[in-house]
N, C-alpha and C positions, 0 to 999 in steps of 0.2 A: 184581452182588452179590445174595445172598439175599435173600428177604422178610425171614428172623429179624435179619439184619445192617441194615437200614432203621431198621426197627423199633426196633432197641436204638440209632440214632443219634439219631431222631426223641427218642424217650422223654429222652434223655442232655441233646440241646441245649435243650430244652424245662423240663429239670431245671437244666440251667445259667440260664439265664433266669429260672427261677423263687428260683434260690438268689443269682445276682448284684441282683437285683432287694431279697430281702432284706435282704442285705449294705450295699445303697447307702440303702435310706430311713432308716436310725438316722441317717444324718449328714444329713439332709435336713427329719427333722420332729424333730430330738431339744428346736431352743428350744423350738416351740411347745410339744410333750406337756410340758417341765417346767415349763413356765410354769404348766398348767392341773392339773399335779400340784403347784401351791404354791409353785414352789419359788422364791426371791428371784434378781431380775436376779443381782444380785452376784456367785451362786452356779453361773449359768448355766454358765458355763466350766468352771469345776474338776467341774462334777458330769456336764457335759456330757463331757468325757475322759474321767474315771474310765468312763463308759458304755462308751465306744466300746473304750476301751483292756481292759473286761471282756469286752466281745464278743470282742477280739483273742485274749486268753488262753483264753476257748472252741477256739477254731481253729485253738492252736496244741497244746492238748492235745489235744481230737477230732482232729486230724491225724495222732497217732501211732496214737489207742485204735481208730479205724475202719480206717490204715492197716495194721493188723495183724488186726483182725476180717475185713476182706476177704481177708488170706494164709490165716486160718486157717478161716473158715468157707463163702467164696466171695464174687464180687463185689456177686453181685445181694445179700446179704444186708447191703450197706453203702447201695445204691441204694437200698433199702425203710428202711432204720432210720433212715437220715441225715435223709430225707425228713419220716418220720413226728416227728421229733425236731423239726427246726427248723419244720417247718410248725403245730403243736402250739403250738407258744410262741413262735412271733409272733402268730397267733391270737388267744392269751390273752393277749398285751401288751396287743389292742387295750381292755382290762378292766381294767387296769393301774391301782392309783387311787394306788400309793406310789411313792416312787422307790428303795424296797429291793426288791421287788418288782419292779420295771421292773430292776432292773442283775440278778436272780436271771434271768430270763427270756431277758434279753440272752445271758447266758451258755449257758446252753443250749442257746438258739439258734445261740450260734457254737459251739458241739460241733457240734452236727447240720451246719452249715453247711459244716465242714470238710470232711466227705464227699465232697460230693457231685462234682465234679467228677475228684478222682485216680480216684476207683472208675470212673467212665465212660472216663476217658482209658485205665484199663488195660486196663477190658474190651474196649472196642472196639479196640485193638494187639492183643489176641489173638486175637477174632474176624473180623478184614477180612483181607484178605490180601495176602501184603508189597509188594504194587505198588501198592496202595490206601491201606497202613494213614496217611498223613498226612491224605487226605481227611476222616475220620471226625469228629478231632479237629479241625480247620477249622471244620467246620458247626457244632461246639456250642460252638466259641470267638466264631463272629459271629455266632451267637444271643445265646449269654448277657451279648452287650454292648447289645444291642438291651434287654435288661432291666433295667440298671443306667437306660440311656434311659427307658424306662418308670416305672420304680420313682422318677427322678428328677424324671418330670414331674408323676407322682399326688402325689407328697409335696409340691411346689408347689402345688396346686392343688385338692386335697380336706383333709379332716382328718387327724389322722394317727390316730386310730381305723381309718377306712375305710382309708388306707395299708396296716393292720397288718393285718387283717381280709382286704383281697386278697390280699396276700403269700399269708397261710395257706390262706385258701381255693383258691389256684392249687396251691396243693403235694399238698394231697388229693384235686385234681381227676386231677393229673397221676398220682398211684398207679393210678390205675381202667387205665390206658394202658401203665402198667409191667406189670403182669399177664403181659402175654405176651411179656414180653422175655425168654431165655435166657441160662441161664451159659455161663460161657468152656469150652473145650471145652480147652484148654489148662488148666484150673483142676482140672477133674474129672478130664486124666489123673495132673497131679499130685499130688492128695489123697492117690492109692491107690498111690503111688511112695514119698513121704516122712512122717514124722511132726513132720518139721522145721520150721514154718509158719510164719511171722509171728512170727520172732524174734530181735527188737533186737541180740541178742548177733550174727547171724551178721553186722551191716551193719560194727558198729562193732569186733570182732575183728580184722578185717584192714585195714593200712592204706590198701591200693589203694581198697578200696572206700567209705572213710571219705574220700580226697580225691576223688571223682567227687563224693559227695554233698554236698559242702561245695561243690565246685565246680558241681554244679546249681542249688544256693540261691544264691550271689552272682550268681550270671549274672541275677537278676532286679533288680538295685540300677538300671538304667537305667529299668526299671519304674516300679518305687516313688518313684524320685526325680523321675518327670515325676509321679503321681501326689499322693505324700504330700510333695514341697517345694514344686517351682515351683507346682503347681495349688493346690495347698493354702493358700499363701502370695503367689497372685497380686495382692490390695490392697496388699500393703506392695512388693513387688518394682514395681511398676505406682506404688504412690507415691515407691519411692527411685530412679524413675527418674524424677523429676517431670510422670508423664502424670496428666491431669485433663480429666476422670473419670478414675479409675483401669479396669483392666479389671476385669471381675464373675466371680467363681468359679463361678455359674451359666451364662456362658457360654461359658468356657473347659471346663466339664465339657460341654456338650455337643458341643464343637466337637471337645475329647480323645476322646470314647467311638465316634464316629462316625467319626472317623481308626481309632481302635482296631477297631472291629468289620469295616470293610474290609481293614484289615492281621490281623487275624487267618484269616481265610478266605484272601487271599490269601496269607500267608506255609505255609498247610499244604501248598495246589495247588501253589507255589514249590517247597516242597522235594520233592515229589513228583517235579515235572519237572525238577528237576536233580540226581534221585535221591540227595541229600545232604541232611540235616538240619543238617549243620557248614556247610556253604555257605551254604544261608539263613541261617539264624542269624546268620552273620557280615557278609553282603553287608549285612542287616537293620541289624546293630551299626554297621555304618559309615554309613549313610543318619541313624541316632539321631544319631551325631557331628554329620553337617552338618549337621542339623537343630536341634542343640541349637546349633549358630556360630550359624547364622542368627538362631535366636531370642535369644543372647544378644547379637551386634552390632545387632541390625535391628530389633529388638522393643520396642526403647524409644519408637520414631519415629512409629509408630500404631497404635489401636488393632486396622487390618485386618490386620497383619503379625504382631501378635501373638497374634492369635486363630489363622492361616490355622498359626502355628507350631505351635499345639498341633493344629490337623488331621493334621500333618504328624508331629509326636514321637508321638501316638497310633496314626498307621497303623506306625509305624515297630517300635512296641513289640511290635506284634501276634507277632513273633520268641515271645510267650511262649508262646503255642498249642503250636507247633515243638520247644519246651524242656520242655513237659508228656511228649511223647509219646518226645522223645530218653531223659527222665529213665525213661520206663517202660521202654523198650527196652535200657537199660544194664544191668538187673538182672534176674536169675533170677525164675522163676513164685513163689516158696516166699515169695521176701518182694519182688517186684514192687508190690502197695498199699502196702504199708507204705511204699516209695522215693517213690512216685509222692504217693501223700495229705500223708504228710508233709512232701516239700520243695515242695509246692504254699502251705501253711501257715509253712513260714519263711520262701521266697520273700514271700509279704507283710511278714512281720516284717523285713523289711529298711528297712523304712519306719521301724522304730525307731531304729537307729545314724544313719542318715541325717540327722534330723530332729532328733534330738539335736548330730551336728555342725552342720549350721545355726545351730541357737540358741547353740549356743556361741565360731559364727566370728561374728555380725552384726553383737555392740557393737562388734567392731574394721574390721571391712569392709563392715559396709552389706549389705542383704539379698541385692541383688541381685550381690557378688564374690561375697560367703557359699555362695551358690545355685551359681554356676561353678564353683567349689573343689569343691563337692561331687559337681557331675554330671562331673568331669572324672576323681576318685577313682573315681566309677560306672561308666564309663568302661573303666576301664584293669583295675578288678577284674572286670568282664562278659567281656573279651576274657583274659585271664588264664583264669580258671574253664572258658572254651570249648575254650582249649589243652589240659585236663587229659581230656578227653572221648572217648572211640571215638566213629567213625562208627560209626552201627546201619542206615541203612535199608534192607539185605536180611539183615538180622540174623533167623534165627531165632529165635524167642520161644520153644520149646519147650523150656527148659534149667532148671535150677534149681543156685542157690547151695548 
């Protein structure tokens, strides 16, 4: 492959890294900073959501506003803005002295945050070439878990000033390095082809293309639900199976991202070499299955089996790398970011219906059915949603909607 083609992988998974890394310290230093912004134990909880759940609302509207500023003005111009955005106001969290002020910042940050990854995914499908284009996405899916890692370990172990302060500082280091990355070359012939760019009306006019994209974003519920239920909620699932000590969400998240960052790299190579994206994907889905029996028959019995399960649902998930770049490949150059940015961004918001049913099956079945019922619904609508999908991977990308 080219120099420029490196380069713009290099720059992409290094941007992943640095934007997952972001993403993961609010949930990691958020008691401390409120505690020393005043704010009363009591309050902890409900102020600590609202946080996260305003960063969420960031990401899910920067996911449309960049995926469409990349159809209409080009990739790199999403790679530079998203950047300069969330790197800027994590920064100035670390200064943060109110908690109005800390949730304004938050948000922000999760506009800019949104970015960053669709616009790499799409640029590098249009720049590598079709025998390659799964590798690209690979590399910056098992980097940027390696930064959730990092960002998980700093926010343990330093302040969460210096936390906030890294983040930002990594994200303006990383522009010096974007500099010489180039636009799609597939972007630029389409500018001077259409006037049609980055608009919402042509996704959602036609119904075919309204169930692809619907069927992109559910394909991520096995995600989210190892993510944002069982991991999330591994003390109570860990105490309603009466293990004691229970297991610790700190080391389920490391044992999750380290499974994940393996299975992501290897699920891109995977579908490369079985020159199918619907085939990994699904062989992936089937492995989540046994993975999630095991953990929920076997997982009660100790804590090695339960930890080794989330090594296992993490590498298994990495299917999502695979599902970024199917999702970019399904649609036309003209609103290609816009597909890709924002069902990267509902894809997480899956974590909300989820988690809402949880809490609303528990008083009657206990966390740990609650949690089964759910990842089994997860389950059957991932493989659903897969059915609705073309193969792409010798799909020409030169086409527009």
């Amino acid at each position: 492959m080219k120099r420029h083609i490196w380069l713009a992988i290099i720059a992409s998974a290094l941007g992943f890294f640095v934007d997952l890394y972001d993403i993961i310290i609010l949930s990691i230093v958020r008691t401390k900073s409120l505690l020393e912004m005043g704010v009363a134990e009591a309050d902890l909880m409900s102020k600590g959501v609202s946080l996260i759940n305003i960063q969420m609302a960031g990401m899910l509207i920067g996911g449309f506003v960049w995926g469409i500023i990349g159809d209409k003005f080009g990739r790199l111009s999403v790679l530079f803005g998203s950047i300069i955005l969330y790197s800027t106001a994590t920064f100035v969290n670390a200064y943060a002295s109110t908690y109005e002020v800390y949730l304004l910042l938050r948000f922000l940050a999760g506009v800019g945050l949104a970015g960053e990854l669709g616009a790499a995914i799409t640029l590098l499908t249009e720049q590598m070439p079709q025998k390659y284009r799964g590798i690209g996405p690979a590399i910056i899916g098992g980097c940027g878990m390696l930064g959730a890692i990092v960002g998980a370990n700093v926010g343990a172990n330093f302040s969460w000033q210096f936390t906030y302060q890294l983040g930002g500082g990594l994200g303006f280091l990383l522009l010096i390095l974007r500099l010489g990355v180039l636009e799609s070359g597939i972007f630029n012939e389409m500018k001077e082809k259409t006037n049609i760019k980055g608009d919402l009306r042509l996704l959602f006019k036609n119904g075919t293309y309204i169930k692809k994209y619907i069927s992109i974003c559910v394909m991520g519920f096995p995600v989210w639900f190892t993510n944002g239920v069982v991991m999330t909620f591994t003390p109570e699932i860990g105490k309603s199976w009466g293990m004691d000590p229970a297991p610790t969400v700190s080391a389920v998240f490391t044992y999750y991202f380290v499974g994940l960052t393996f299975g992501d790299m290897i699920g891109g190579v995977f579908s490369q070499w079985l020159k199918s994206r619907k085939k990994a994907i699904r062989i992936f889905l089937f492995m989540f299955t046994v993975g999630a029996i095991v953990f929920f028959t076997f997982g009660r019995y100790s804590k090695e089996i339960y930890y080794f399960s989330f090594l296992f649902l993490g590498f298994t998930v990495g299917y999502s790398i695979v599902l970024l770049t199917l999702a970019a490949e399904q649609f036309g150059t003209n609103i290609r970011a816009t597909v890709t940015t924002s069902s990267l961004n509902l894809i997480r918001a899956t974590v909300i219906p989820q988690t809402l049913l949880f809490g609303f099956l528990t008083p009657y079945f206990g966390e740990a059915k609650s949690a089964m019922v759910v990842c089994v619904l997860a389950i059957l609508i991932a493989f659903w949603g897969l059915s609705n999908l073309d193969e792409t991977f010798d799909k020409d990308l030169n086409f527009t909607e």
